[in-house]
DRENTORKOL-3810 file (N, C-alpha, C; in nm, 4 decimals):
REM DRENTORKOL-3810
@n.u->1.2840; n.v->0.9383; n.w->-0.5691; ca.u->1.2446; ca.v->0.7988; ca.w->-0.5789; c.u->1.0918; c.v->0.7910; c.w->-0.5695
@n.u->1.0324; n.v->0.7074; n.w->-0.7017; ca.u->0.9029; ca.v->0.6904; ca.w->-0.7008; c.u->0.8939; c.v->0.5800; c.w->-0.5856
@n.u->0.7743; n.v->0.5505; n.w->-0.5200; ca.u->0.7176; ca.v->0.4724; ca.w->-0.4727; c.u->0.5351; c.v->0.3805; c.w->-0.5164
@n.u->0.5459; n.v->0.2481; n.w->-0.5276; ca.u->0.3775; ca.v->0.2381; ca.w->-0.6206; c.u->0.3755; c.v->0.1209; c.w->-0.5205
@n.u->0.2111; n.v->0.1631; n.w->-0.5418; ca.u->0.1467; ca.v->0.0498; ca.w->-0.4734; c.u->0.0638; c.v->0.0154; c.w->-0.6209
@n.u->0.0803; n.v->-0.1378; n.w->-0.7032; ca.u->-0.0017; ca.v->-0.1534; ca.w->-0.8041; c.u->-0.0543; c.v->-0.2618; c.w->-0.7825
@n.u->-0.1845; n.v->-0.2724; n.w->-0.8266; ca.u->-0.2878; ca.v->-0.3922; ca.w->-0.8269; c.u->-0.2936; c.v->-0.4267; c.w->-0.9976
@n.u->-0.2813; n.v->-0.5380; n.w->-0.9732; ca.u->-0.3140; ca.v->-0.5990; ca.w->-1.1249; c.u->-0.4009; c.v->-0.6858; c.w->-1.1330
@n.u->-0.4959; n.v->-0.6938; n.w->-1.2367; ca.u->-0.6042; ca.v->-0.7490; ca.w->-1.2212; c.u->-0.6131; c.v->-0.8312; c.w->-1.3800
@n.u->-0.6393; n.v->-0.9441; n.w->-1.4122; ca.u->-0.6345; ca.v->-1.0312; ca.w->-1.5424; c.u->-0.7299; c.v->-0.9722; c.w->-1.6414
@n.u->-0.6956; n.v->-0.9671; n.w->-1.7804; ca.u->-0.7987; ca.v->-0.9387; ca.w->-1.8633; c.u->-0.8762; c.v->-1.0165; c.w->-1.9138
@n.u->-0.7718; n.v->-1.1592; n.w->-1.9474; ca.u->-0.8307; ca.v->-1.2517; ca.w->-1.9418; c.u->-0.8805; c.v->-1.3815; c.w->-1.9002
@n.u->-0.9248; n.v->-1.4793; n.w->-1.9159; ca.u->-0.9992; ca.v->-1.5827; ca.w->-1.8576; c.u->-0.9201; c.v->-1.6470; c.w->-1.8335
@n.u->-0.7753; n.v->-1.7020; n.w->-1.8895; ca.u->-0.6602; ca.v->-1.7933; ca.w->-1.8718; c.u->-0.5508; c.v->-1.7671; c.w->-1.8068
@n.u->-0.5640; n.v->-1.5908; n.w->-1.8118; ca.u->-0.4151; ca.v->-1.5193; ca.w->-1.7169; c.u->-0.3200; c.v->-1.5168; c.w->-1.7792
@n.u->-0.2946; n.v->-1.5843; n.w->-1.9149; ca.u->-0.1433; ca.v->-1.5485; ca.w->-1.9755; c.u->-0.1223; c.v->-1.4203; c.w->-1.9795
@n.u->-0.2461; n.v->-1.2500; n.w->-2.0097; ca.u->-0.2374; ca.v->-1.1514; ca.w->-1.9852; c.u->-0.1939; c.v->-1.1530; c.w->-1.8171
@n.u->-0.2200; n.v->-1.1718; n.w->-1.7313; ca.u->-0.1980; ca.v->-1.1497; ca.w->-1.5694; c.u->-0.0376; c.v->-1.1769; c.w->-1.5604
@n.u->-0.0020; n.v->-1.3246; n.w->-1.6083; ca.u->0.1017; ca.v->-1.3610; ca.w->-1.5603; c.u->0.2257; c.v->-1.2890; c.w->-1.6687
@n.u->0.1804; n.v->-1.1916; n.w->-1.7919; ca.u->0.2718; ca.v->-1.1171; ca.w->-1.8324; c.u->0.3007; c.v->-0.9893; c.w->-1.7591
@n.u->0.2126; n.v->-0.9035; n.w->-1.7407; ca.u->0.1799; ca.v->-0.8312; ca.w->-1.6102; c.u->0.2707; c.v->-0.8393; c.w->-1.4569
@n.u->0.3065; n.v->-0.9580; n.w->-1.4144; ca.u->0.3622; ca.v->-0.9658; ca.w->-1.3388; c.u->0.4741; c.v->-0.9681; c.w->-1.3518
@n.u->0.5013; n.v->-1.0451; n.w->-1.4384; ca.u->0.6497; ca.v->-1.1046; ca.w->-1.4735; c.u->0.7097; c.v->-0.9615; c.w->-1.4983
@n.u->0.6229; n.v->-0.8426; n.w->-1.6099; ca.u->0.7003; ca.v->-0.7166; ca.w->-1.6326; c.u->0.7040; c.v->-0.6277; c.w->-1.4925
@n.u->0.6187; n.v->-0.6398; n.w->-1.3956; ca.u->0.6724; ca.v->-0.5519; ca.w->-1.2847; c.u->0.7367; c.v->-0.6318; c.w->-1.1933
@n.u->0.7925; n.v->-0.7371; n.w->-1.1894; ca.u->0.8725; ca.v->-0.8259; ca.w->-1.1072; c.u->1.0486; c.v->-0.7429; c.w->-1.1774
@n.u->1.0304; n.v->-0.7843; n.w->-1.3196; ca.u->1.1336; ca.v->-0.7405; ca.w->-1.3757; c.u->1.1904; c.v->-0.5944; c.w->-1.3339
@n.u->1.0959; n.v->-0.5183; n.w->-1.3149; ca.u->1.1612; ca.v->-0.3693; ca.w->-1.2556; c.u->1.1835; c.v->-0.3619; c.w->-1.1295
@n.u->1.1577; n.v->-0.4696; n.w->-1.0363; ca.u->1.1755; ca.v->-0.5232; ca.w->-0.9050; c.u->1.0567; c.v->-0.5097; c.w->-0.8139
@n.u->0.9643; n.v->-0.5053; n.w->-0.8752; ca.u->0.8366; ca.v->-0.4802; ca.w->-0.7703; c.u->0.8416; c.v->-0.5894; c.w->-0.6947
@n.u->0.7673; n.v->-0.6242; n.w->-0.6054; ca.u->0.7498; ca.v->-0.7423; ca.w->-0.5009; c.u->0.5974; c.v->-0.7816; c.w->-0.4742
@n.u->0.5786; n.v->-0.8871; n.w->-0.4330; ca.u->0.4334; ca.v->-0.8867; ca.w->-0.3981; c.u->0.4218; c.v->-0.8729; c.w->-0.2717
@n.u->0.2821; n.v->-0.7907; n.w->-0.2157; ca.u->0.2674; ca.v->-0.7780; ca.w->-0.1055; c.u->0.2840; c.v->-0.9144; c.w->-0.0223
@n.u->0.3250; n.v->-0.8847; n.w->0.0881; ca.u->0.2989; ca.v->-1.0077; ca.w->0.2127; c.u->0.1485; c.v->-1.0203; c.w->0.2931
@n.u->0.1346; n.v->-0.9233; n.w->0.2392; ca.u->0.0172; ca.v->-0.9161; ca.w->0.3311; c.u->-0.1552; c.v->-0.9256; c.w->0.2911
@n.u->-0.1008; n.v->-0.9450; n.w->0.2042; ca.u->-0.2485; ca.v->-0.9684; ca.w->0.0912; c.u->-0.2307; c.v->-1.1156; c.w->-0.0041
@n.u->-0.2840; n.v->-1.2333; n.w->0.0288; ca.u->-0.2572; ca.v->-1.3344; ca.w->-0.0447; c.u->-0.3176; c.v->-1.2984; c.w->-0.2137
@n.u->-0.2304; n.v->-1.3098; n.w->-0.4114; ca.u->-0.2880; ca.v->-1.3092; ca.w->-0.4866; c.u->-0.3920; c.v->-1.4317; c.w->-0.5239
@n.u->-0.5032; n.v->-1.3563; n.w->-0.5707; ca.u->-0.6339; ca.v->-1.4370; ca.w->-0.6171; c.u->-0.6130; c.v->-1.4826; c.w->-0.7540
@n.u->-0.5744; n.v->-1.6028; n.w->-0.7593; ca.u->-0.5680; ca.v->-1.6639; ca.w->-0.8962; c.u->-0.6743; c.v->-1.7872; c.w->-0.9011
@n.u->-0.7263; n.v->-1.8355; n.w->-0.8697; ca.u->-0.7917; ca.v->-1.9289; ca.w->-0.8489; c.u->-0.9367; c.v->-1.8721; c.w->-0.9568
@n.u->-0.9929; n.v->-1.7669; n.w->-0.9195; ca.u->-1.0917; ca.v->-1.7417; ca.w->-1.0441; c.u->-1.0665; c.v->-1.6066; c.w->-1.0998
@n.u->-1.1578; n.v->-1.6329; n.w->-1.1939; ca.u->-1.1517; ca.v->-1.4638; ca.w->-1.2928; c.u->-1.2443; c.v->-1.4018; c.w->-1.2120
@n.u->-1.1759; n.v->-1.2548; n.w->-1.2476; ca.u->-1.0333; ca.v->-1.1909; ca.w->-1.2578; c.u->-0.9726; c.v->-1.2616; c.w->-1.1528
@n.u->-0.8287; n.v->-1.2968; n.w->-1.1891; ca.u->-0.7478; ca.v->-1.2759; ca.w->-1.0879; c.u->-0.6667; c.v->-1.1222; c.w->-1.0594
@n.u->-0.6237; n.v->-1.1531; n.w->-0.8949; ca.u->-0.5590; ca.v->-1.0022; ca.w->-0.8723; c.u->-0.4561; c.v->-1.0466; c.w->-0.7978
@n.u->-0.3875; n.v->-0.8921; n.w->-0.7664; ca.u->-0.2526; ca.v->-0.9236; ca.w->-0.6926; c.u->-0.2024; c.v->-0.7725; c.w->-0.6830
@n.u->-0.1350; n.v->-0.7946; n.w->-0.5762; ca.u->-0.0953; ca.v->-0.6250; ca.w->-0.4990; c.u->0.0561; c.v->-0.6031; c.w->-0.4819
@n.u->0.1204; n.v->-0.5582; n.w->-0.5928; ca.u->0.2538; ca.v->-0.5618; ca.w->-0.5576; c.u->0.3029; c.v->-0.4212; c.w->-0.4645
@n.u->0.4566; n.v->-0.4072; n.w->-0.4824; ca.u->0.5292; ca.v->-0.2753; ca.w->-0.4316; c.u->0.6274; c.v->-0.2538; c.w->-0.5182
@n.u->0.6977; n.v->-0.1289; n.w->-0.5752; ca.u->0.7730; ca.v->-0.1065; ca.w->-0.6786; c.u->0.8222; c.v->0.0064; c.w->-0.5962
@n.u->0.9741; n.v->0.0435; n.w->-0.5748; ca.u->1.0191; ca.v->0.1523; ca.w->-0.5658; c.u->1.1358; c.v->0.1937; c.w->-0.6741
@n.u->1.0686; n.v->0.2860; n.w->-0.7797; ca.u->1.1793; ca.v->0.3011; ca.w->-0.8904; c.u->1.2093; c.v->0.4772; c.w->-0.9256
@n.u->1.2902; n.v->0.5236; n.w->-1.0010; ca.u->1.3154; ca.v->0.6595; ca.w->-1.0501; c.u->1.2335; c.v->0.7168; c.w->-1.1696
@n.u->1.1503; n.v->0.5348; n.w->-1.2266; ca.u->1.0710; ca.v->0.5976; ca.w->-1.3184; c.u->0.9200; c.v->0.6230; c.w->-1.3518
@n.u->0.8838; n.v->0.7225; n.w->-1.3611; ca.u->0.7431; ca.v->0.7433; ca.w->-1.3601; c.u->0.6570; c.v->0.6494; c.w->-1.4294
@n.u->0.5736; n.v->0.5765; n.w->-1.3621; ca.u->0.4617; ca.v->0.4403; ca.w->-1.3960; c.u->0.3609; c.v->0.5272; c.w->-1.4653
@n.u->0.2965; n.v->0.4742; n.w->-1.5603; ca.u->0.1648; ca.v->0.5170; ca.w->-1.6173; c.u->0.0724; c.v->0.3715; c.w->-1.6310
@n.u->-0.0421; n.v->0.4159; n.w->-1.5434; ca.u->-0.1379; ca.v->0.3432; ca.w->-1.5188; c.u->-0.1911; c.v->0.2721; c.w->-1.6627
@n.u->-0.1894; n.v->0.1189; n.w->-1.7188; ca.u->-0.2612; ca.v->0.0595; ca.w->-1.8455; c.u->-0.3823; c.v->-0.0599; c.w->-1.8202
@n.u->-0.4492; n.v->-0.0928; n.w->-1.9139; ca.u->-0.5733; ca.v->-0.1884; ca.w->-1.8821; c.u->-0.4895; c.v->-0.2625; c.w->-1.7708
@n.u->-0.6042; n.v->-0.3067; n.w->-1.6784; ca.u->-0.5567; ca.v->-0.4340; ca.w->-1.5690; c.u->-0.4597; c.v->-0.3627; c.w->-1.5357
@n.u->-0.4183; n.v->-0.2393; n.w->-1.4810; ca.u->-0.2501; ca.v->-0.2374; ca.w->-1.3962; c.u->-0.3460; c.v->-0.0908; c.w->-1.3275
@n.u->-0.3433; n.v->-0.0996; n.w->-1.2015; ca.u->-0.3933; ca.v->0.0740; ca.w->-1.1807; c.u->-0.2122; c.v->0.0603; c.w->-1.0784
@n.u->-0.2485; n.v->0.2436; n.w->-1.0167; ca.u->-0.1198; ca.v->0.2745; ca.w->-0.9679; c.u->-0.1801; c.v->0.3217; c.w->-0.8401
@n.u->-0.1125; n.v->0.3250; n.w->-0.6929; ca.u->-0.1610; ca.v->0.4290; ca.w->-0.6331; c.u->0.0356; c.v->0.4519; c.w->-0.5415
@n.u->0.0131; n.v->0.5987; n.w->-0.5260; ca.u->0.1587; ca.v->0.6333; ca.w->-0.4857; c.u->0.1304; c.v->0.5517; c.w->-0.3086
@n.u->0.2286; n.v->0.5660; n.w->-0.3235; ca.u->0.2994; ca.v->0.4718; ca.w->-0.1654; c.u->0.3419; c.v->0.4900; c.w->-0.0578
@n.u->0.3178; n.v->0.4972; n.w->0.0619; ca.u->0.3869; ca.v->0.5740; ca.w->0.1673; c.u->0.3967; c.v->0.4505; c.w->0.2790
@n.u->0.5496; n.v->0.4503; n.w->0.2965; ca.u->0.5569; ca.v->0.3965; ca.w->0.4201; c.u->0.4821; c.v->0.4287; c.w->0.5701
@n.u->0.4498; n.v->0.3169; n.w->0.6669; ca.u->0.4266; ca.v->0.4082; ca.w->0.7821; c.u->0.5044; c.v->0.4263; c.w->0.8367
@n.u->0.5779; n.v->0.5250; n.w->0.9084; ca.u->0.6467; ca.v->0.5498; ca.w->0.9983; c.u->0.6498; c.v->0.5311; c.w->1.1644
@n.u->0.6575; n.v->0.4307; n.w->1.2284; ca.u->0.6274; ca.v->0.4072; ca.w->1.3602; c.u->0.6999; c.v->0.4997; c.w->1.5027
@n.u->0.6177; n.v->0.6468; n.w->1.5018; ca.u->0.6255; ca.v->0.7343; ca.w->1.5657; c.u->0.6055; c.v->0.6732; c.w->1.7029
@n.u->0.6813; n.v->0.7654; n.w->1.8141; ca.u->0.6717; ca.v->0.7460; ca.w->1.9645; c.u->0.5807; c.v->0.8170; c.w->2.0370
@n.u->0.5177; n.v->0.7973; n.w->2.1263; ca.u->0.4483; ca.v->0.9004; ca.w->2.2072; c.u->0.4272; c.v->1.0585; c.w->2.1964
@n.u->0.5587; n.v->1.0439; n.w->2.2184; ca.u->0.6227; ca.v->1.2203; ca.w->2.2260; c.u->0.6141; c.v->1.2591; c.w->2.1207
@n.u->0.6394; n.v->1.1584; n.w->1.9656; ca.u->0.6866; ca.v->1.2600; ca.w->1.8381; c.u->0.5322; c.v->1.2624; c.w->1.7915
@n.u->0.4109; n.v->1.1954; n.w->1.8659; ca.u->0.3124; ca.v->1.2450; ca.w->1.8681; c.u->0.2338; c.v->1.3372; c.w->1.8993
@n.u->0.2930; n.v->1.3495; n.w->1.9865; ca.u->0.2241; ca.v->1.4777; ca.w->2.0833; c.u->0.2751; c.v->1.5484; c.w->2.0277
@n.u->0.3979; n.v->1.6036; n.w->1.9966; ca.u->0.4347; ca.v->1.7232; ca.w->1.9386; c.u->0.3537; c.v->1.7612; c.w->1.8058
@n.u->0.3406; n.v->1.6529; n.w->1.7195; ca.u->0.2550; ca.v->1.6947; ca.w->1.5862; c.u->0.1402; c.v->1.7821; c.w->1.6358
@n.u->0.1512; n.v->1.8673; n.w->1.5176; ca.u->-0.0040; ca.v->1.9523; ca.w->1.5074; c.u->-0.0938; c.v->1.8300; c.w->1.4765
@n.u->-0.2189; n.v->1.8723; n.w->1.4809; ca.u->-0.3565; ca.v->1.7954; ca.w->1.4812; c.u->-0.3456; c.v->1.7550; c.w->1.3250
@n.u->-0.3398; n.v->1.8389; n.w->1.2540; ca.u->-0.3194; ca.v->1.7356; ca.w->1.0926; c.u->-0.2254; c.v->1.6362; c.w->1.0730
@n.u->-0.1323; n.v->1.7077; n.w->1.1207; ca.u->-0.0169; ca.v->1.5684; ca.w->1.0858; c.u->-0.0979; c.v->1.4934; c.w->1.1782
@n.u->-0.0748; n.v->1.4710; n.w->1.2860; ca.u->-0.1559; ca.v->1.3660; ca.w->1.3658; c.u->-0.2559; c.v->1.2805; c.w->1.2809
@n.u->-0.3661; n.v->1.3284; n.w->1.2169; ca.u->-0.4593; ca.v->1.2663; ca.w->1.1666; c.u->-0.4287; c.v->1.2198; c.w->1.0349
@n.u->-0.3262; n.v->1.2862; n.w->0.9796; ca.u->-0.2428; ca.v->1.2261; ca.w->0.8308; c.u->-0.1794; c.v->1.0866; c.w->0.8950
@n.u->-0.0825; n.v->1.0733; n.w->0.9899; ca.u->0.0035; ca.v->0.9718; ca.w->1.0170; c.u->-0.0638; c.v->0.8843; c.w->1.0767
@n.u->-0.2072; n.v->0.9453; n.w->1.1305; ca.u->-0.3352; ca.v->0.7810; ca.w->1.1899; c.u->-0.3781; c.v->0.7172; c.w->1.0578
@n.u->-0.3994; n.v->0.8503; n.w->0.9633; ca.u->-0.4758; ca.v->0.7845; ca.w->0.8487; c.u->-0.4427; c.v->0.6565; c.w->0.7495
@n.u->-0.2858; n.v->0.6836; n.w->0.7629; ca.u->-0.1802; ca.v->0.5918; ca.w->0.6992; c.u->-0.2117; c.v->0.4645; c.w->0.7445
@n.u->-0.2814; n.v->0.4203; n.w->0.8571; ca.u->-0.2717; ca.v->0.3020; ca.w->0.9307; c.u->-0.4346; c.v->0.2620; c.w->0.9880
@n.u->-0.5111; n.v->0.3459; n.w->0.8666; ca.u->-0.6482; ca.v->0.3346; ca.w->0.8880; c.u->-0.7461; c.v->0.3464; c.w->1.0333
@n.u->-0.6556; n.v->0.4821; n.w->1.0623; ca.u->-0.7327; ca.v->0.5341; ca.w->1.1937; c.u->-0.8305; c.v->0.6615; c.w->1.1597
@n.u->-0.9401; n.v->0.6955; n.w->1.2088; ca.u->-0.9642; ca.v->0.8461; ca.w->1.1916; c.u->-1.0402; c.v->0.9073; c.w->1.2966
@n.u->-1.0562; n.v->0.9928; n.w->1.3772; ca.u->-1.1188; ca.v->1.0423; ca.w->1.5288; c.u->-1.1133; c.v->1.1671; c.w->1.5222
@n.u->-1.1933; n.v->1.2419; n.w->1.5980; ca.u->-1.1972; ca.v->1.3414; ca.w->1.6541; c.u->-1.1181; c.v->1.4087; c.w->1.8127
@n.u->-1.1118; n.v->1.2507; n.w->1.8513; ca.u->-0.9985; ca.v->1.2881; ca.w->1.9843; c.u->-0.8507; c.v->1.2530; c.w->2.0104
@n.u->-0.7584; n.v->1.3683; n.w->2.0162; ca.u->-0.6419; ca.v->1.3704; ca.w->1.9869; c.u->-0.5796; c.v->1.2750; c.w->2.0327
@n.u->-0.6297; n.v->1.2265; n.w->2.2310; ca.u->-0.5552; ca.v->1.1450; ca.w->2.3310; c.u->-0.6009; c.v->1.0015; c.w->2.2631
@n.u->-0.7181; n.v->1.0131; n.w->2.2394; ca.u->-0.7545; ca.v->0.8487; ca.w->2.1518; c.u->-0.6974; c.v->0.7876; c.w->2.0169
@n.u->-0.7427; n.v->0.8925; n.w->1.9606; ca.u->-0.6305; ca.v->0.8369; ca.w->1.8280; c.u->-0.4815; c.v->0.8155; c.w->1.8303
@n.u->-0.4560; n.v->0.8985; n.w->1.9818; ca.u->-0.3029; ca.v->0.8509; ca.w->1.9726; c.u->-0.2687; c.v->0.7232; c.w->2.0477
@n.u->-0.3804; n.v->0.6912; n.w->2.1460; ca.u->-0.3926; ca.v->0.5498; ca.w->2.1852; c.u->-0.3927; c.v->0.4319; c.w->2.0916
@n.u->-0.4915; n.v->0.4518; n.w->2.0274; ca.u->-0.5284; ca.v->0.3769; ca.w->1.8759; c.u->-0.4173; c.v->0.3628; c.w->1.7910
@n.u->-0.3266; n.v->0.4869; n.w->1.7479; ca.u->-0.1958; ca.v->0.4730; ca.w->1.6886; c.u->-0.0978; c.v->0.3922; c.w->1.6981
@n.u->-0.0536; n.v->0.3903; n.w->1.8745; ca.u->0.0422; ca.v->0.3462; ca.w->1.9200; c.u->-0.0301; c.v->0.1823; c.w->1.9367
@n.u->-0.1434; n.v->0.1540; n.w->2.0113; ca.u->-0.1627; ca.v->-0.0082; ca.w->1.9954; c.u->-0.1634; c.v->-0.0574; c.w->1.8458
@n.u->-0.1866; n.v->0.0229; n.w->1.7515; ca.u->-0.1416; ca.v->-0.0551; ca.w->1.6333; c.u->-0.0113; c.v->-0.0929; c.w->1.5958
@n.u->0.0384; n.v->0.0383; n.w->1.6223; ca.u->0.1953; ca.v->-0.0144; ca.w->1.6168; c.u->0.2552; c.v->-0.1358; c.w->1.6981
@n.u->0.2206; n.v->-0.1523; n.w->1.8196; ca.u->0.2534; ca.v->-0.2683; ca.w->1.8985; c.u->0.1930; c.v->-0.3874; c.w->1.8149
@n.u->0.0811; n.v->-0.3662; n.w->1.7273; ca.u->0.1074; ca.v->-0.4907; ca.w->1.6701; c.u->0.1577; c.v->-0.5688; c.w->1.5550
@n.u->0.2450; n.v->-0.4550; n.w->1.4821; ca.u->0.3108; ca.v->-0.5257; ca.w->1.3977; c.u->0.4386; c.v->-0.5347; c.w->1.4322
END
């Protein structure tokens, strides 16, 4: 199973390009993010969906792709056990990055408490 994170961005000034754009990755079931309100109000407009499908996306004008990874909301312990990369892979996911193992895992876990 593919996973996409795609941003679409208008080509043109009126959006009938944008709002075809959407409508075709709605149709394969993408969703729009919750967490990012879309900018339609001026040119370009944009918008950040999620698509999880079996078929391989190829990036076209106004559509980029980036692959997708859930975060996984790890516990204390299944922290500590990680080696130091994973550690800094599974902070990175959630826009952490440090040099100290006990901090970033502080930093980890209060993020998680807040979603």
């Amino acid at each position: 199973m593919n996973r996409y994170e795609i941003f679409i961005t208008g080509n043109d000034i009126l959006g009938f390009d944008f709002i075809n754009k959407i409508v075709k990755y709605a149709n394969m079931g993408a969703v729009i993010s919750d967490k990012e309100i879309p900018r339609v109000k001026n040119f370009p407009q944009t918008v950040r969906m999620y698509l999880e499908t079996t078929d391989a996306l190829k990036e076209e004008p106004g559509v980029r792709l980036a692959a997708y990874r859930e975060v996984v909301p790890y516990t204390k312990e299944e922290l500590d056990a990680m080696s130091w990369d994973e550690l800094k892979a599974a902070a990175k996911l959630v826009g952490l990055t440090g040099r100290d193992r006990d901090k970033l895992t502080r930093e980890y876990l209060a993020e998680m408490d807040k979603e």
